[in-house]
C-alpha positions in Angstrom: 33.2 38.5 -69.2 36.0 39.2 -71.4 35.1 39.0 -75.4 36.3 35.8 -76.5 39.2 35.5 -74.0 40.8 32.3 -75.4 42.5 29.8 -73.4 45.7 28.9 -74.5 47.1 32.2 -72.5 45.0 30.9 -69.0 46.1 27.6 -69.7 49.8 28.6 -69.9 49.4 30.8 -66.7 47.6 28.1 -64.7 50.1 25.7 -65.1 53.3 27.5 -65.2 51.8 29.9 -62.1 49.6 28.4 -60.5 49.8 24.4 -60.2 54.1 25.0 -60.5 55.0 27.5 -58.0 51.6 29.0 -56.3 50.5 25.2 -55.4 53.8 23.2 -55.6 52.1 20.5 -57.1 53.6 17.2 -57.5 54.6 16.1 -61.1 51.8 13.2 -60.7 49.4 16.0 -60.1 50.3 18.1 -62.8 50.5 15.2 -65.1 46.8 14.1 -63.9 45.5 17.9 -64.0 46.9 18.2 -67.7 45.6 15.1 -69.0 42.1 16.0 -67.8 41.9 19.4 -69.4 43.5 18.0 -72.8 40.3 15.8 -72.7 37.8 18.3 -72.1 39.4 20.7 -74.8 39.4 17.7 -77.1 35.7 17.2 -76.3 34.6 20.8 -76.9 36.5 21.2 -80.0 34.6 17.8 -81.5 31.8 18.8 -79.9 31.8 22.9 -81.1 33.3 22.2 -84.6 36.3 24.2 -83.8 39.7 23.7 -83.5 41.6 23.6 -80.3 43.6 26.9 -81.0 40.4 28.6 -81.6 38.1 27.7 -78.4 37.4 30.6 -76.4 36.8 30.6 -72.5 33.1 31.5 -72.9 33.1 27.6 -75.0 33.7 25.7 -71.9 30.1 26.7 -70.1 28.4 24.9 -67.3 26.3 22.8 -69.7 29.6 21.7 -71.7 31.3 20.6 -69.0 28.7 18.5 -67.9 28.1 16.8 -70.8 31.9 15.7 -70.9 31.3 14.6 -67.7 28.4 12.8 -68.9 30.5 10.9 -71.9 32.8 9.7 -69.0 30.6 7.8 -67.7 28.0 7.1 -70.0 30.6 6.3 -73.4 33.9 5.8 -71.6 32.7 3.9 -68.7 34.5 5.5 -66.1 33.8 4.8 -62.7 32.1 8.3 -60.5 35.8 8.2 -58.3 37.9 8.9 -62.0 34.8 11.3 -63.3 35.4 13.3 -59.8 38.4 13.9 -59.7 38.5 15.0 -63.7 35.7 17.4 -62.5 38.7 18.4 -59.4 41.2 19.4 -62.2 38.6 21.8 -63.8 37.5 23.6 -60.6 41.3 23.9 -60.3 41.3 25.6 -63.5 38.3 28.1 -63.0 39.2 28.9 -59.4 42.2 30.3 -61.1 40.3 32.2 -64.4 38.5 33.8 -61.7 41.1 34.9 -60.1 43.2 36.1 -62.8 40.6 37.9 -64.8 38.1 38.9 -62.6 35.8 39.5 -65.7 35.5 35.9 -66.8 34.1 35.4 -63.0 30.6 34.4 -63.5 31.6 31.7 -66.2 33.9 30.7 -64.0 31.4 30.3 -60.8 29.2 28.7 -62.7 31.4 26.1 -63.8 32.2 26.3 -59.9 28.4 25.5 -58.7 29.1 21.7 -60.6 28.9 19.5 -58.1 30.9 16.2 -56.4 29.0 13.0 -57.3 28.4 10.8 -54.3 30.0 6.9 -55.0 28.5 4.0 -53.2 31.4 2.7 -51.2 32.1 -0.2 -50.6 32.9 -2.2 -47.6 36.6 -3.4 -47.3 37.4 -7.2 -46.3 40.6 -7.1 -44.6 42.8 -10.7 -44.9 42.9 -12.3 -41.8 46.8 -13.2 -40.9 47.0 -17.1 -41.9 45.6 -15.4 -45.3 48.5 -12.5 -45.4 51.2 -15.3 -44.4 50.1 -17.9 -47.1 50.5 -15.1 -49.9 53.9 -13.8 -48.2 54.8 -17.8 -48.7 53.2 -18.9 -52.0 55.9 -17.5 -54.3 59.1 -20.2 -55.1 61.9 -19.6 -53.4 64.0 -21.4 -55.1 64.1 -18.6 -57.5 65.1 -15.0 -57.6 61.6 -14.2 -59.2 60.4 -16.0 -56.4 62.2 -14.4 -53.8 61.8 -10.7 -55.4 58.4 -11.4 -54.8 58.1 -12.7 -51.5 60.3 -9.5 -50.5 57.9 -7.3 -52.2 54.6 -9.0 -50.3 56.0 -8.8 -46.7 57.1 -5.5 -47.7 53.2 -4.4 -48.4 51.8 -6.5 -45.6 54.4 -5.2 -42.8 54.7 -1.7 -43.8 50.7 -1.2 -45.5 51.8 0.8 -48.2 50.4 0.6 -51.2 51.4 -0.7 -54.2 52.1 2.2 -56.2 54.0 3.9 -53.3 55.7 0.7 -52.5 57.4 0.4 -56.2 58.2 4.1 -55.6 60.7 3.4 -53.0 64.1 3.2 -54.1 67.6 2.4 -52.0 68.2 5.5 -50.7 64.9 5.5 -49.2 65.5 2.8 -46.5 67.3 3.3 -43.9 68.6 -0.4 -42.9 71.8 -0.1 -41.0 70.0 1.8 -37.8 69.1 -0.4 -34.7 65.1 0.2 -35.8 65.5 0.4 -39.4 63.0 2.5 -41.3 61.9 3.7 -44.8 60.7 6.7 -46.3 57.0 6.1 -48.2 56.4 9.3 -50.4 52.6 10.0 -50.9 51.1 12.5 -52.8 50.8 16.0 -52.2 54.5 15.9 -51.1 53.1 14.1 -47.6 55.9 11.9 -46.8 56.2 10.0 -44.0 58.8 7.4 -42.1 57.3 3.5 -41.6 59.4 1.5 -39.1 60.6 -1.6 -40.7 59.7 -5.1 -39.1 62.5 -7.8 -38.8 61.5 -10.4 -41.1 61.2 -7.5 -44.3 65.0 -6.1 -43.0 66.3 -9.6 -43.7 64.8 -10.2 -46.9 65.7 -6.9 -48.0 69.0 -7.6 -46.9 70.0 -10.6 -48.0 
């Protein structure tokens, strides 16, 4: 490996190179990628008495990594889905040191070797319909609050988005004056895709 190759320069490259305009990632993605690294550089710098500036690739070993992992879930709680898909954003970043200075490979690879942890999943309980259509009807609407609301229900129940792609959907988005009307859900990773639109959820989004 290279002597004390320090990061700030494979840092720069990953994200300007290789998450930007190699991978196309999303700005959620990058976002999600940067905030896990700033951890784990925050974490070796407490951890190595150094300063940020100053940490060197060869810093972030195997056993380092795992011990952040580790404080994720042991200190910060975090559940084994949030601790994956930190680990995710560091393979990301040692597939590309491996790549862009073949050298550094075998710290790399054995960052690479960390594995997945395996979550206990558990088993979804679907509402039954007379459960959807008594939340779709719960909220007053005899105010615009109310009404907002009900929209926004029938919106998740007839179209099954979720929440966060639902209140990602703006007007330009639906497409309301065709014969089937329709509406664009954006998900991550750039996979879009078109969700007819029920006739109940065009009239309350209509009127």
């Amino acid at each position: 490996m290279s002597e004390h190759l320090l990061l700030a320069p494979l840092l720069e490259s990953y994200f300007r190179r290789r998450l930007t305009k190699q991978r196309n990632a999303t700005p959620a993605t990058v976002a999600s990628y940067r905030d896990a690294l700033r951890m784990l550089i925050i974490f070796a710098a407490t951890r190595l008495a150094k300063k940020p500036a100053a940490l060197a690739l060869e810093d972030l070993d195997r056993d380092l990594v795992l011990a952040f992992l580790d404080e994720l879930e042991e200190k910060r709680k975090n559940v084994i889905a949030t601790r994956n898909a930190r680990l995710a954003a560091i393979r990301s970043f040692f597939h590309h040191v491996a790549a862009a200075d073949p050298a550094s490979f075998g710290v790399a690879q054995r960052v690479l070797t960390i594995p997945i942890k395996r979550a206990h999943i558990e088993v979804t309980h679907h509402l039954t319909k007379a459960e959807v259509d008594a939340l779709i009807a719960a909220p007053d609407q005899r105010t615009s609050r109310g009404r907002r609301d009900r929209t926004f229900l029938l919106f998740l129940a007839r179209t099954g988005a979720r929440v966060s792609k639902a209140t990602g959907v703006n007007a330009n988005d639906l497409r309301l004056e065709r014969p089937h009307p329709q509406v664009l859900l954006r998900g991550k990773g750039r996979r879009d895709r078109v969700v007819p639109i029920a006739k109940d959820l065009a009239r309350a989004l209509t009127s």
